[in-house]
PAPA-408259 format. One record per atom (N, C-alpha, C, O): residue in one letter; atom name; residue number from 0; x, y, z. Coordinates in Angstrom, 1 decimal, m for minus. Layout:
<rs>
  aa  at    i      xx      yy      zz
   a  CA  NUM       X       Y       Z
...
</rs>
This chain:
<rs>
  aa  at    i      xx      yy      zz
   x   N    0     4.9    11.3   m31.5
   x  CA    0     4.1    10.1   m31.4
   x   C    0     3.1    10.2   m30.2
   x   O    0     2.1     9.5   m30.3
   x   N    1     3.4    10.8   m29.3
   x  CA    1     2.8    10.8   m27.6
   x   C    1     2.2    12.6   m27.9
   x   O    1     2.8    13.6   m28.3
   x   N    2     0.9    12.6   m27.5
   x  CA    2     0.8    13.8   m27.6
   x   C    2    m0.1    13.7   m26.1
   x   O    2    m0.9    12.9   m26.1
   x   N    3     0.2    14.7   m24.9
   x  CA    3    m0.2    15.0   m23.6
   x   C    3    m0.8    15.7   m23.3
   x   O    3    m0.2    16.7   m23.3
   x   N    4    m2.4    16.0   m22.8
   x  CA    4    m3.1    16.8   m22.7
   x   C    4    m3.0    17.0   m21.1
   x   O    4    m2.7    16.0   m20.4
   x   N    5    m3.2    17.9   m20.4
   x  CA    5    m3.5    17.7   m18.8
   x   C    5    m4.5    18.8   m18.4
   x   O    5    m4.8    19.9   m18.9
   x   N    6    m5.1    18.1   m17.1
   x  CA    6    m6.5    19.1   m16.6
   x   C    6    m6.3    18.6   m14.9
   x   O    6    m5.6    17.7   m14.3
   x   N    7    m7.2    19.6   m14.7
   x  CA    7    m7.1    19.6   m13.5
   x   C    7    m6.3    20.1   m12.0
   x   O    7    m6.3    19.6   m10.9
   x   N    8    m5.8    21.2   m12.5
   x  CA    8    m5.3    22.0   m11.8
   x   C    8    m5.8    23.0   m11.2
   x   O    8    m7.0    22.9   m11.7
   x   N    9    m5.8    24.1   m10.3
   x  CA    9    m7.0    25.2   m10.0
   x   C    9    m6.2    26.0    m8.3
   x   O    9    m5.2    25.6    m7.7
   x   N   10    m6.7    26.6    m8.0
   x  CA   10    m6.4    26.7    m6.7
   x   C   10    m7.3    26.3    m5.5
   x   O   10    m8.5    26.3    m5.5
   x   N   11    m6.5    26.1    m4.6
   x  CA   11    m6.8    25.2    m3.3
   x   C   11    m6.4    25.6    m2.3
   x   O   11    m5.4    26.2    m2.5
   x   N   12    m6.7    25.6    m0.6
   x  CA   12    m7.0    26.0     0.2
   x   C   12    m5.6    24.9     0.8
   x   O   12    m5.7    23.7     0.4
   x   N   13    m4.8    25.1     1.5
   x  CA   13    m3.9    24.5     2.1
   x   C   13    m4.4    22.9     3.1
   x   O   13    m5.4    23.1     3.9
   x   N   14    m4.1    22.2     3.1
   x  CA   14    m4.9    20.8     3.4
   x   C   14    m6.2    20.4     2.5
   x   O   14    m6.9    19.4     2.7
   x   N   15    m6.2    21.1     1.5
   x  CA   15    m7.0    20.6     0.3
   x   C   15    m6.0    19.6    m0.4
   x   O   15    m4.8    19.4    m0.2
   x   N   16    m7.1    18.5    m1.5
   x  CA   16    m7.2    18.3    m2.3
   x   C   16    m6.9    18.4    m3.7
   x   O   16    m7.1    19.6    m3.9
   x   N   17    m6.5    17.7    m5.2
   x  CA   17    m6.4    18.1    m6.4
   x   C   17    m6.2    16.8    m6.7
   x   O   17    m5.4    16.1    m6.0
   x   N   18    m6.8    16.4    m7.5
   x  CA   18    m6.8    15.6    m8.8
   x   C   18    m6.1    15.7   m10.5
   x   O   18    m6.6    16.1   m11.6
   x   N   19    m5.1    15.4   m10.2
   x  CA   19    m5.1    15.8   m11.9
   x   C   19    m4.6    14.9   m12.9
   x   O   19    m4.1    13.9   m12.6
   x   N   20    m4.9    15.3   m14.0
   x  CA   20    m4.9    13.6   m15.0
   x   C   20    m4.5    14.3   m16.1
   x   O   20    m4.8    15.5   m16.2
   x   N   21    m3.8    13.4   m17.3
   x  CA   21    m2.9    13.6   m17.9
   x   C   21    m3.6    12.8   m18.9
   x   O   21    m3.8    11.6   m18.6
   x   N   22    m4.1    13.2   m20.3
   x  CA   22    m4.9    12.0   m21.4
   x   C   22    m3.8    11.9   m22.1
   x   O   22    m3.3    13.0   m21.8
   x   N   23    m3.0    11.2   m23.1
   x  CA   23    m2.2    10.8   m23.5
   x   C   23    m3.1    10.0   m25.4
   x   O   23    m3.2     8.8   m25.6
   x   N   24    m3.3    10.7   m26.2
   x  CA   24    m3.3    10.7   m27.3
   x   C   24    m1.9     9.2   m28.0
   x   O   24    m0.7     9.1   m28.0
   x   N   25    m2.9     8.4   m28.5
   x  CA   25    m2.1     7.1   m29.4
   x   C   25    m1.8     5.9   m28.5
   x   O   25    m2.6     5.9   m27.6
   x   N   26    m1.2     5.3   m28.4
   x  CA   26    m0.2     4.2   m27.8
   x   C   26     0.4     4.6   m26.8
   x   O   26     1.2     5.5   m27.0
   x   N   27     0.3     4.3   m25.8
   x  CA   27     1.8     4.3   m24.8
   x   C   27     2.4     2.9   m24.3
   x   O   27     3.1     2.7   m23.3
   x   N   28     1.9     2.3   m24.9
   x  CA   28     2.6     0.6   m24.6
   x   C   28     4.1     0.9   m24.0
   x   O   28     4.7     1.6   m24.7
   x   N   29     4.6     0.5   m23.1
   x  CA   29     6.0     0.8   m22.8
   x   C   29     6.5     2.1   m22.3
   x   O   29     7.7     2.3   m21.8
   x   N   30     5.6     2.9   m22.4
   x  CA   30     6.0     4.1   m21.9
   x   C   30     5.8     4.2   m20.1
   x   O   30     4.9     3.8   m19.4
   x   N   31     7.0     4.8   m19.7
   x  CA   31     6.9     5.3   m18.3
   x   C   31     6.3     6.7   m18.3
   x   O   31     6.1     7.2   m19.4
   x   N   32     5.9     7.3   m17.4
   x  CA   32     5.1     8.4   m17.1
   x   C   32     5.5     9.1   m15.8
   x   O   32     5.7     8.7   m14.7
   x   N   33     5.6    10.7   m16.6
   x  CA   33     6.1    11.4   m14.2
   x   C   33     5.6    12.5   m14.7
   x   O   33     5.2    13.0   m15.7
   x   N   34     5.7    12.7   m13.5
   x  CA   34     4.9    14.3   m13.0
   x   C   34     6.1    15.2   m12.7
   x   O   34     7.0    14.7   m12.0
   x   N   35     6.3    16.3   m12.9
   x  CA   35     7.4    17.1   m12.7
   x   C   35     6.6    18.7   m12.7
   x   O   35     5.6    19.0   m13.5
   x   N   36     7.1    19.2   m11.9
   x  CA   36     7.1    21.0   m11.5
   x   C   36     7.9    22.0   m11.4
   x   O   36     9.1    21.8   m11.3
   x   N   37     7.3    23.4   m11.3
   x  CA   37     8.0    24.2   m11.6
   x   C   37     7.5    25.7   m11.2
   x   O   37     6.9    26.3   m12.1
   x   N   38     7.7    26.3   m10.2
   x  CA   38     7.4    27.6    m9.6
   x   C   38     8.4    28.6    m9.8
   x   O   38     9.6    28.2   m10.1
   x   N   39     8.0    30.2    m9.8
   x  CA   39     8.7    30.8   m10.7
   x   C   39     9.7    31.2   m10.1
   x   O   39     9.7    31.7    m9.0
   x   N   40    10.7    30.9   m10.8
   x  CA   40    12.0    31.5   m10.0
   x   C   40    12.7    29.9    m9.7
   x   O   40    13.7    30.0    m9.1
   x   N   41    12.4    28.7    m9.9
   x  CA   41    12.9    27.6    m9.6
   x   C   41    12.8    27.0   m10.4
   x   O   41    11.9    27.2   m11.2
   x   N   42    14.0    25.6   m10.8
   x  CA   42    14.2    24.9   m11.5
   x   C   42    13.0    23.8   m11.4
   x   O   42    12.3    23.4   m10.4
   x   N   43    12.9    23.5   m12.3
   x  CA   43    11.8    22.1   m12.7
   x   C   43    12.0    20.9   m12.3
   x   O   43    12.7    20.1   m12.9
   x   N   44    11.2    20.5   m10.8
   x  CA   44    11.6    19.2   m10.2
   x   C   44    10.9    17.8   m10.5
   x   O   44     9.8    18.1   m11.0
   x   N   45    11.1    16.6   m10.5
   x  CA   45    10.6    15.7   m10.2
   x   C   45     9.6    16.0    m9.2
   x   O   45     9.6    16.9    m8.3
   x   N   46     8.6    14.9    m9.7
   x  CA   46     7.2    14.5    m8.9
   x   C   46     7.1    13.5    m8.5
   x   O   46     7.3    13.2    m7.3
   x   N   47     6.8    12.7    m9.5
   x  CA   47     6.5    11.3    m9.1
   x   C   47     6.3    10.8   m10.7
   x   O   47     6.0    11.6   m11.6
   x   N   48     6.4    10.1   m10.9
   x  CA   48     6.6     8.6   m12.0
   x   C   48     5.9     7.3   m11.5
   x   O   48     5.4     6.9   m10.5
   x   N   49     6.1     6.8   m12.5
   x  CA   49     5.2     5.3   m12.8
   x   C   49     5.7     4.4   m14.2
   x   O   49     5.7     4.8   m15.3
   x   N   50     6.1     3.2   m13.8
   x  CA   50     6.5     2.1   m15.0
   x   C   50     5.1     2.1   m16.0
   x   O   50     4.1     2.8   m15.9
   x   N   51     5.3     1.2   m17.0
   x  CA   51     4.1     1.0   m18.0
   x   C   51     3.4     0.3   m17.4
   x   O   51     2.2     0.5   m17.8
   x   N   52     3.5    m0.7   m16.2
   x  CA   52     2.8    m1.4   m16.1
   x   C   52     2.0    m1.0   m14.9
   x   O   52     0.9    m1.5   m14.7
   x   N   53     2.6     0.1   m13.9
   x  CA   53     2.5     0.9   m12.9
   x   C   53     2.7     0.0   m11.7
   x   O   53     2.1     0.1   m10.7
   x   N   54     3.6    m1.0   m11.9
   x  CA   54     4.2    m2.3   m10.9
   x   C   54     5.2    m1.3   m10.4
   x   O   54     5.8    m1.8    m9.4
   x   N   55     5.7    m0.3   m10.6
   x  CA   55     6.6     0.6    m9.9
   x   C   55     6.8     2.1    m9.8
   x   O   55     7.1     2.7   m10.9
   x   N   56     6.7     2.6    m8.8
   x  CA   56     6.6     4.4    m9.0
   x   C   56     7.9     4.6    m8.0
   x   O   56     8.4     3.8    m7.3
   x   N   57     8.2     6.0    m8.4
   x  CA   57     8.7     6.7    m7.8
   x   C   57     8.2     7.8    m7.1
   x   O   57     7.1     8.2    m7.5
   x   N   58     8.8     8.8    m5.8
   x  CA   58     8.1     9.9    m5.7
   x   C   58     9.1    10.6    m5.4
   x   O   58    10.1     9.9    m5.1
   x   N   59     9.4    12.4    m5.4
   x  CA   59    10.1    13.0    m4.6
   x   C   59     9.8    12.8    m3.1
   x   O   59     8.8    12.1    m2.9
   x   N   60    10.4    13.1    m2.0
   x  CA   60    10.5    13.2    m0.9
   x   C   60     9.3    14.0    m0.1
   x   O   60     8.6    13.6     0.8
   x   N   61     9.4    15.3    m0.9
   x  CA   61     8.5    16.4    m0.3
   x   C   61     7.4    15.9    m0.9
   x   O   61     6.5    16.7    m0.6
   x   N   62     6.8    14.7    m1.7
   x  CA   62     5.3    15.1    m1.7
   x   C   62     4.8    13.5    m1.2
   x   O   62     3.7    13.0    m1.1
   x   N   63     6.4    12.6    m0.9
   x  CA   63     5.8    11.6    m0.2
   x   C   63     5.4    11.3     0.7
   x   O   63     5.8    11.8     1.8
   x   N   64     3.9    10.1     0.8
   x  CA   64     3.1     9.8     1.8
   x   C   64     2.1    11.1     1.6
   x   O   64     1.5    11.3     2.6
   x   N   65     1.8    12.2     0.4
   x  CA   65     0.8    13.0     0.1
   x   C   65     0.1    12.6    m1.0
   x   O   65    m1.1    12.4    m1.0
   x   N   66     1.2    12.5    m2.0
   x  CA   66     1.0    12.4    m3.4
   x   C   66     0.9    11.0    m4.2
   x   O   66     2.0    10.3    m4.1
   x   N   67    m0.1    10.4    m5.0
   x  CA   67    m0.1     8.9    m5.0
   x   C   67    m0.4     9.4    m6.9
   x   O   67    m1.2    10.0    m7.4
   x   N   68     0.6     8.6    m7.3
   x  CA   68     0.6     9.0    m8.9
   x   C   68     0.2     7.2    m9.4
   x   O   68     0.8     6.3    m8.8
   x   N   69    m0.9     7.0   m10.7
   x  CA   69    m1.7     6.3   m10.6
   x   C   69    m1.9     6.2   m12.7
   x   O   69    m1.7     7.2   m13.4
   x   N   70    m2.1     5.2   m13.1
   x  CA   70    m2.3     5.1   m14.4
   x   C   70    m3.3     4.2   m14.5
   x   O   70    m3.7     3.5   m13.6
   x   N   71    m4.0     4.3   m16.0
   x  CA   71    m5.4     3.5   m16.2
   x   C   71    m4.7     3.4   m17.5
   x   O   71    m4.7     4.6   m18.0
   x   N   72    m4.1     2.5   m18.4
   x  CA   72    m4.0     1.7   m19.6
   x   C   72    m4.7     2.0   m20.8
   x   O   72    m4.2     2.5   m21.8
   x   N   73    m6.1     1.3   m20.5
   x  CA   73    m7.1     1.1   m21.1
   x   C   73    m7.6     2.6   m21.6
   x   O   73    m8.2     2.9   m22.6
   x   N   74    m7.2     3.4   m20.7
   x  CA   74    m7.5     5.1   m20.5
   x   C   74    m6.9     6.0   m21.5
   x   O   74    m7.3     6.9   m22.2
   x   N   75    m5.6     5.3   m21.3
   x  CA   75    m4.4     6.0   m22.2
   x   C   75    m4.2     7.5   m21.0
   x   O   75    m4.1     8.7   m21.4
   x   N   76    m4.2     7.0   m19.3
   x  CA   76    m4.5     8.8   m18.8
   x   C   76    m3.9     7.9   m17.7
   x   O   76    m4.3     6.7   m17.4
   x   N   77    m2.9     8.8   m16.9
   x  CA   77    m2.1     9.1   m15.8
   x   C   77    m2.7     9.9   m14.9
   x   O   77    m3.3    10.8   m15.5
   x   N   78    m3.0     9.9   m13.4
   x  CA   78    m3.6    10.7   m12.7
   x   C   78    m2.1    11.2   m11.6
   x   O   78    m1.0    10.8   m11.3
   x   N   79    m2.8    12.2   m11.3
   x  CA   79    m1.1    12.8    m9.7
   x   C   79    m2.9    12.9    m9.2
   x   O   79    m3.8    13.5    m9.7
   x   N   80    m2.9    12.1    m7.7
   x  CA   80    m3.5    12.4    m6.7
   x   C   80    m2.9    13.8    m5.4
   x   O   80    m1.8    13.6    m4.8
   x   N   81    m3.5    14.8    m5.4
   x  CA   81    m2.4    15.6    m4.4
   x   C   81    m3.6    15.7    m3.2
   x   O   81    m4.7    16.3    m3.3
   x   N   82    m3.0    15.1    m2.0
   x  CA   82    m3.7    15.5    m0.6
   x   C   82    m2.7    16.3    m0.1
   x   O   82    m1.7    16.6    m0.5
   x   N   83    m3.4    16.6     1.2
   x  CA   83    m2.8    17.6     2.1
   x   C   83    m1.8    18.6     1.6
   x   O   83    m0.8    18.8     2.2
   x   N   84    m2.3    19.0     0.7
   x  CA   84    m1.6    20.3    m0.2
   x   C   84    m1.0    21.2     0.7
   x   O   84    m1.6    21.5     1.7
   x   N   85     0.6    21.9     0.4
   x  CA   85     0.7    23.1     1.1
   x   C   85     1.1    24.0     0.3
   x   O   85     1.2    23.8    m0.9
   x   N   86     1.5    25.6     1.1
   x  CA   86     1.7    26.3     0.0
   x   C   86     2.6    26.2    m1.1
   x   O   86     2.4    26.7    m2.3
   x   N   87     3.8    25.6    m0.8
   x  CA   87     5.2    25.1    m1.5
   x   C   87     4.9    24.0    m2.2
   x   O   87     5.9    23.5    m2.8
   x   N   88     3.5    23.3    m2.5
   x  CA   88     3.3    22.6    m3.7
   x   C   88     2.5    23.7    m4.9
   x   O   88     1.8    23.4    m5.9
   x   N   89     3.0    25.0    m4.5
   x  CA   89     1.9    25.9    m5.8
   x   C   89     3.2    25.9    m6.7
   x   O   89     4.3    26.1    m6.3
   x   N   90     2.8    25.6    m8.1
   x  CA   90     3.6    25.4    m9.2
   x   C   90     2.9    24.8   m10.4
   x   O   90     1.9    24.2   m10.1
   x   N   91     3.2    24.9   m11.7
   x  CA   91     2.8    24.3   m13.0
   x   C   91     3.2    22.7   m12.9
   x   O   91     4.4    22.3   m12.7
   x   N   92     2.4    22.2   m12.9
   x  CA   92     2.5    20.7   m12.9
   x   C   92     2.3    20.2   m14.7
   x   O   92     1.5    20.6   m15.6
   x   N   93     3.5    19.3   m14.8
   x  CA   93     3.6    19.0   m16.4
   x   C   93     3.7    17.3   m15.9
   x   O   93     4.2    16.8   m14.9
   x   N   94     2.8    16.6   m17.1
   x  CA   94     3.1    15.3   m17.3
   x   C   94     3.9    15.1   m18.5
   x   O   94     3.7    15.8   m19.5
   x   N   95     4.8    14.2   m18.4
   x  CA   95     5.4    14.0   m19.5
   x   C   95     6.2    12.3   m19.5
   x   O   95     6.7    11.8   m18.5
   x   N   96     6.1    11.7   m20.7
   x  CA   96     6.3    10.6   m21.3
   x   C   96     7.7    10.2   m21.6
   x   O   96     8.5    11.0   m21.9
   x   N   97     7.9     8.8   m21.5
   x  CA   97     9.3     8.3   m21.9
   x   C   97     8.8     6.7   m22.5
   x   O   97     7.9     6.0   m22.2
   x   N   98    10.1     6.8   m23.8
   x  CA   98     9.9     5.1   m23.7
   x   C   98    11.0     4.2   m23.1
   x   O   98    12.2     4.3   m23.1
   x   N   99    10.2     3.5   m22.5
   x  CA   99    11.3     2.8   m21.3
   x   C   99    11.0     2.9   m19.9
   x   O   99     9.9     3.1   m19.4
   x   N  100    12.4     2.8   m19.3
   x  CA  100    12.0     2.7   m17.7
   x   C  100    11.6     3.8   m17.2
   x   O  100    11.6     4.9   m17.8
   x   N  101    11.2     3.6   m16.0
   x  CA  101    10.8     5.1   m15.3
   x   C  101    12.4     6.0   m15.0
   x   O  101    13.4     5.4   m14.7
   x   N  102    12.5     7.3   m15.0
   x  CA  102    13.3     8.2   m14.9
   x   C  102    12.8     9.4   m13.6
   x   O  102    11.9    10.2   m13.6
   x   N  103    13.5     9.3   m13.1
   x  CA  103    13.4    10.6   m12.2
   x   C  103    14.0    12.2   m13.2
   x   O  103    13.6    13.2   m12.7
   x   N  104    14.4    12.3   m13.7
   x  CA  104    15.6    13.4   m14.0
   x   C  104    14.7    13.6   m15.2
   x   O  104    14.2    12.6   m15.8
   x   N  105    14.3    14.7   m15.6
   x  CA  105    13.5    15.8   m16.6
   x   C  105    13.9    15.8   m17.9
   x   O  105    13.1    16.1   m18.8
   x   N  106    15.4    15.3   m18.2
   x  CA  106    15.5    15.5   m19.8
   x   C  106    15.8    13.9   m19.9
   x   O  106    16.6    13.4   m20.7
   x   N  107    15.2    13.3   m19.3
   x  CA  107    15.5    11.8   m19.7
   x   C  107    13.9    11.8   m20.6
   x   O  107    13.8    11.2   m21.6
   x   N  108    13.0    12.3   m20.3
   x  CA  108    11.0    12.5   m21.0
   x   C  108    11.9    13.0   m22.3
   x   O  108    13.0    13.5   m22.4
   x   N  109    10.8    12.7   m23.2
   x  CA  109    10.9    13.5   m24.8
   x   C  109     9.2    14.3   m24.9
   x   O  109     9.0    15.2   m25.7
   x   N  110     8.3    13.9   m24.2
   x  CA  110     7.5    14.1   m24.4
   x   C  110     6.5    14.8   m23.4
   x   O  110     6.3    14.0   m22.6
   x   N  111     6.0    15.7   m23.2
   x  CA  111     5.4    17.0   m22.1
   x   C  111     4.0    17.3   m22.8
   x   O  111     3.7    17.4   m24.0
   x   N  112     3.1    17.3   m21.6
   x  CA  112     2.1    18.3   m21.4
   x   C  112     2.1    19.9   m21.6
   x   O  112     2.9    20.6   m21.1
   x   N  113     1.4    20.3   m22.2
   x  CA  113     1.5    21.9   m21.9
   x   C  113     1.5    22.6   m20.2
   x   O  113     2.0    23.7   m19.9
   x   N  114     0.6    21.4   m18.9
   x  CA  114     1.1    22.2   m17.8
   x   C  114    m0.3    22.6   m17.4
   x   O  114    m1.2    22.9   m18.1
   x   N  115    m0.3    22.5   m16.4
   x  CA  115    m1.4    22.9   m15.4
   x   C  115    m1.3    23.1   m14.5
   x   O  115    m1.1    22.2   m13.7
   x   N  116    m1.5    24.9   m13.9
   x  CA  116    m1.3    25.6   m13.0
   x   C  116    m1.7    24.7   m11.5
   x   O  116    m2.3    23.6   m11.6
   x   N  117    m1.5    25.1   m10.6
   x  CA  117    m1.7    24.6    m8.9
   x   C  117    m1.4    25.7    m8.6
   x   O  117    m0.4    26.4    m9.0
   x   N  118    m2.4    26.1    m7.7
   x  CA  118    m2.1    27.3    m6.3
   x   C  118    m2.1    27.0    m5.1
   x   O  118    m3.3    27.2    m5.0
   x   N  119    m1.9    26.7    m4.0
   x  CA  119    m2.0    26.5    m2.7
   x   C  119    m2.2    27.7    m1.8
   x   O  119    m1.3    28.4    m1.6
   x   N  120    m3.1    28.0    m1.4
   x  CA  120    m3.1    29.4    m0.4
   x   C  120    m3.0    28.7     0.7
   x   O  120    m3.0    27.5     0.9
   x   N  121    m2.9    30.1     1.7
   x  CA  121    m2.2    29.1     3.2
   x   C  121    m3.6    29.7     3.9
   x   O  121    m3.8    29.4     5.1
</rs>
């Protein structure tokens, strides 16, 4: 029903910048929305999340007070703002959908992005 497109990934210079946004294909009325990653050789963590109404987010720890995750409605598109980048944020960044509350935990989504690379050089 949720189909996830994502852009905006690339590589970046450590204290750089990235923007990346997530277009969301159909309805998401009700749907929560997170950002979750994954570098090779490591399990797939939490990012950051956002309710439907975006009256409530979550973040992991390591990218809090960096990373400001952000929704536009009308857009049908989720943004992950990433400042002060370091090298341990280089990983595939996936957006992915739920209906219902926000979830931290990865098999709680039914629904994923294909993924968009991040590099951080130091």
């Amino acid at each position: 029903q949720v189909q996830l497109v994502e852009s905006g990934g690339g590589l970046v210079q450590a204290g750089g910048s990235l923007r990346l946004s997530c277009a969301a294909s159909g309805r998401t009325f009700s749907y929560s929305m997170g950002w979750f990653r994954q570098a090779p050789g490591k399990e797939r963590e939490f990012v950051a999340a956002i309710s439907w109404s975006g009256g409530s987010t979550s973040y992991a720890d390591s990218v809090k007070g960096r990373f400001t995750i952000s929704r536009d409605n009308a857009k049908n598109t989720v943004y992950l703002q990433m400042n002060s980048l370091r090298p341990a944020d280089t990983a595939a960044y996936y957006c992915a959908a739920r209906y219902g509350f926000l979830k931290i935990n990865s098999n709680e989504y039914a629904y994923w992005g294909q993924g968009t690379q991040v590099t951080v050089s130091s």
